[in-house]
C-alpha positions, 0 to 999 in steps of 0.5 A: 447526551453527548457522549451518545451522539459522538464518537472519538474516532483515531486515525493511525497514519504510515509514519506513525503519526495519528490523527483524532477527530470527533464525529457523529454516531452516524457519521460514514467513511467519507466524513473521518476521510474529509478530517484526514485530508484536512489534516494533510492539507490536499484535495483527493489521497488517490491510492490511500484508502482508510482500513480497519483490522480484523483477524491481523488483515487491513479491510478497507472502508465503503466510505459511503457505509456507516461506521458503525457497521465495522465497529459493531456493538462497540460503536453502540457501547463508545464513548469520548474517552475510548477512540476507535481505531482506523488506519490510512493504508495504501489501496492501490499500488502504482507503477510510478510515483509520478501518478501521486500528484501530490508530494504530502501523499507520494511521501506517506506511500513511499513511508508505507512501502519502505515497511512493506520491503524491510518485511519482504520474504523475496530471497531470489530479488536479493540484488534489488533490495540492496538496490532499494536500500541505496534509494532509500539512503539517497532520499532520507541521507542524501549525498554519501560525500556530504553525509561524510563530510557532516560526519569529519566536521564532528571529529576532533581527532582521528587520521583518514583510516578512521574517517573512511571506517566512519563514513562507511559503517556508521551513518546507518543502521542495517535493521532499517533497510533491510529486511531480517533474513537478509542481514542473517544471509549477509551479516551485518559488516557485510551490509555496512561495507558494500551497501555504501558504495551503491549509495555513492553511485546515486550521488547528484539525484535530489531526494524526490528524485530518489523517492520516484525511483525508490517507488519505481524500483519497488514496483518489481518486488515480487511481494512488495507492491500487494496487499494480501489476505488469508484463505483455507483451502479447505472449509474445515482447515484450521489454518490459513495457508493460502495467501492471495494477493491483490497486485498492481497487474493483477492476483498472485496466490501462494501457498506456504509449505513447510514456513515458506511461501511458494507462489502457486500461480500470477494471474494479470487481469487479462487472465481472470475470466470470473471472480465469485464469492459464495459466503465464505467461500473465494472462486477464480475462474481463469480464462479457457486459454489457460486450461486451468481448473477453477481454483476454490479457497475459504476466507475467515468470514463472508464479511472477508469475503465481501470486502476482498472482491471490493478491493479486486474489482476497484483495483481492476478499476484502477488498472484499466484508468491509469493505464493510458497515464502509465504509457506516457510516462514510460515512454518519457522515462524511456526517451530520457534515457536515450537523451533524446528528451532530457527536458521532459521532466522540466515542467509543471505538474498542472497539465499532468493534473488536468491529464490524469483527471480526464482518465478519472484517476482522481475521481471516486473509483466506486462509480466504475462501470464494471460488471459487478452484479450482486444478488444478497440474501438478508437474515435476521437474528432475534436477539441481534441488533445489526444485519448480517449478510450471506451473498452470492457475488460474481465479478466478471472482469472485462476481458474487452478492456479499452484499447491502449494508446500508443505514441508514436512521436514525441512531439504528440507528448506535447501535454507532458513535454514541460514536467517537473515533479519536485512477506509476502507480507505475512507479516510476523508476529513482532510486526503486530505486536508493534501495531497492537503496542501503537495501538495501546500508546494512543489509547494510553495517551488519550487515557491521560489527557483526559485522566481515565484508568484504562485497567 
């Protein structure tokens, strides 16, 4: 009887660490995300969202749906021993670290957008990501000086020549910094020679510090800060080949053409009129200024379907409510860089809280007032058990958007005035294989507590 009533639910978070938990046959989203939160010790995860895999692509979860809706018949068929899996991924993308209020949940996003840029395809941003590599050493190593001077405390012998080749060849490894093709463009004494002196130049930036910048930094790579998914341009294609990405300013859309990705058009927010969805099939109607067609592209699924215009119309959502948050802390960024306000980051991040909270950046992004209206057609096959869904929906995004609040005085900064805070990805095939391989550990580990063979 008990196996019937719960399930074993897995939980595989960014750094690689995954949760269990236990949980009603008819539990929801929200039930497995209240044991996450637990787990991490914080009140709200703002950008992180819990996913399933289908078709090698994240579908994020309706946290008010039940589970049993994405695992299907499977669910119905669990047991104790077998957990079903789901992710912790990143949702929405930010400008600023400075917008993740807590330091647990700015750590796991930075953690997953370190993955995303080792697996960046961006050959024309081949100066930013050796920029990238040296913030990353800078929060994970710290000071290049004091790494050195750990490194000589282990020799017993060895004169300056060979503690100046240590220091700059071997307190890292290329592959984890930075992503394939570049160590083949470069080699990898290349990489082990000059990546070590941008890594210098950060020396006195604390490792938060370094995060921020990493996350800010990061924001500027074409393909790192997206979540995208697969679409045909035509119906009967047998192979995807248009990539749309959900970014932070709006929809980018490439297309690979001979094994690379060209990106065909960027879309900001204000540049989309309409979104629709007719079961499997994605239209993007742009404004008329543009003088664009209306681009048409198929998903594997009208589930597909489903859930991508979710996670555009809540990322649109999340756009318009940070925006006002977003311009204050460029406004401080910018005026500590003229020394005009050095102490703006010495404060407590209490009123940064209240702050973002009035924008409702912390609150439930599904009670946003957008013009989503949906009309759905329910069919019901005899022999199955669960409801499938063909729907005809249309996204209308707000072209009148608030109007922006600008700060002419930095004396009006005064709620922020005392601060302190402490491929595109198509992925490869090997990437997967890495998933599917974690994926098996976890089953295999459960396997053997419990003393179950999983042939």
């Amino acid at each position: 009887m008990r196996t019937r009533q719960e399930r074993q639910v897995c939980v595989l978070l960014p750094n690689k660490q995954h949760l269990d938990c236990t949980v009603r046959v008819r539990a929801r989203g929200h039930e497995v995300l209240n044991s996450v939160l637990k787990h991490l010790g914080v009140s709200e995860l703002q950008v992180f969202g819990l996913a399933v895999l289908r078709d090698n692509e994240y579908l994020f979860l309706d946290s008010e749906q039940k589970l049993s809706k994405y695992f299907g018949k499977r669910w119905n068929r669990g047991s104790l021993t077998v957990p079903f899996i789901l992710f912790l991924r990143v949702r929405y993308y930010v400008e600023s670290g400075l917008l993740i209020l807590s330091s647990k949940v700015q750590q796991l996003y930075y953690t997953e957008l370190r993955q995303k840029v080792l697996h960046s395809q961006s050959c024309h941003q081949e100066a930013l990501l050796f920029q990238l590599a040296a913030s990353a050493l800078q929060a994970e190593v710290g000071d290049l000086e004091q790494r050195a001077e750990r490194n000589n405390e282990e020799e017993e012998e060895g004169g300056e020549e060979k503690r100046q080749e240590r220091k700059h060849r071997h307190y890292f490894l290329p592959e984890d910094y930075f992503p394939s093709w570049l160590i083949k463009r470069r080699g990898r004494d290349f990489l082990l020679q000059h990546c070590p002196v941008l890594h210098g130049e950060l020396r006195g930036v604390t490792r938060s510090q370094a995060v921020l910048q990493f996350i800010k930094e990061a924001s500027s790579l074409q393909d790192g800060p997206v979540t995208f998914y697969r679409m045909r341009q035509e119906k009967k294609e047998l192979r995807s080949s248009i990539l749309l990405g959900v970014a932070i300013k709006g929809v980018h859309i490439y297309q690979e053409v001979g094994g690379k990705q060209c990106q065909l058009y960027v879309f900001s927010w204000t540049d989309i009129e309409r979104l629709t969805f007719q079961g499997s099939r994605f239209e993007i109607a742009a404004v008329g200024s543009l003088c664009l067609p209306k681009l048409g592209y198929y998903t594997p699924s009208a589930t597909h379907s489903k859930h991508i215009l979710r996670h555009l119309s809540e990322s649109h959502r999340f756009h318009i409510i940070t925006r006002d948050a977003v311009g204050y802390i460029q406004q401080l960024e910018d005026m500590q860089a003229s020394q005009f306000y050095k102490e703006a980051y010495i404060c407590d991040t209490t009123r940064l809280a209240h702050r973002l909270q009035s924008n409702s950046l912390t609150s439930s992004i599904s009670d946003c007032s957008v013009a989503l209206e949906t009309t759905t057609v329910w069919s019901k096959e005899e022999e199955e058990e669960e409801e499938e869904e063909e729907e005809v929906t249309e996204y209308e995004l707000c072209v009148d958007e608030p109007e922006e609040l600008f700060v002419d005085s930095p004396a009006e900064l005064s709620w922020l005035a005392e601060l302190s805070v402490d491929g595109p990805l198509v992925l490869p095939s090997s990437y997967w294989a890495a998933v599917t391989m974690e994926m098996k550990q976890v089953l295999k580990s459960r396997a053997d507590d419990e003393g179950v063979s999983m042939d």
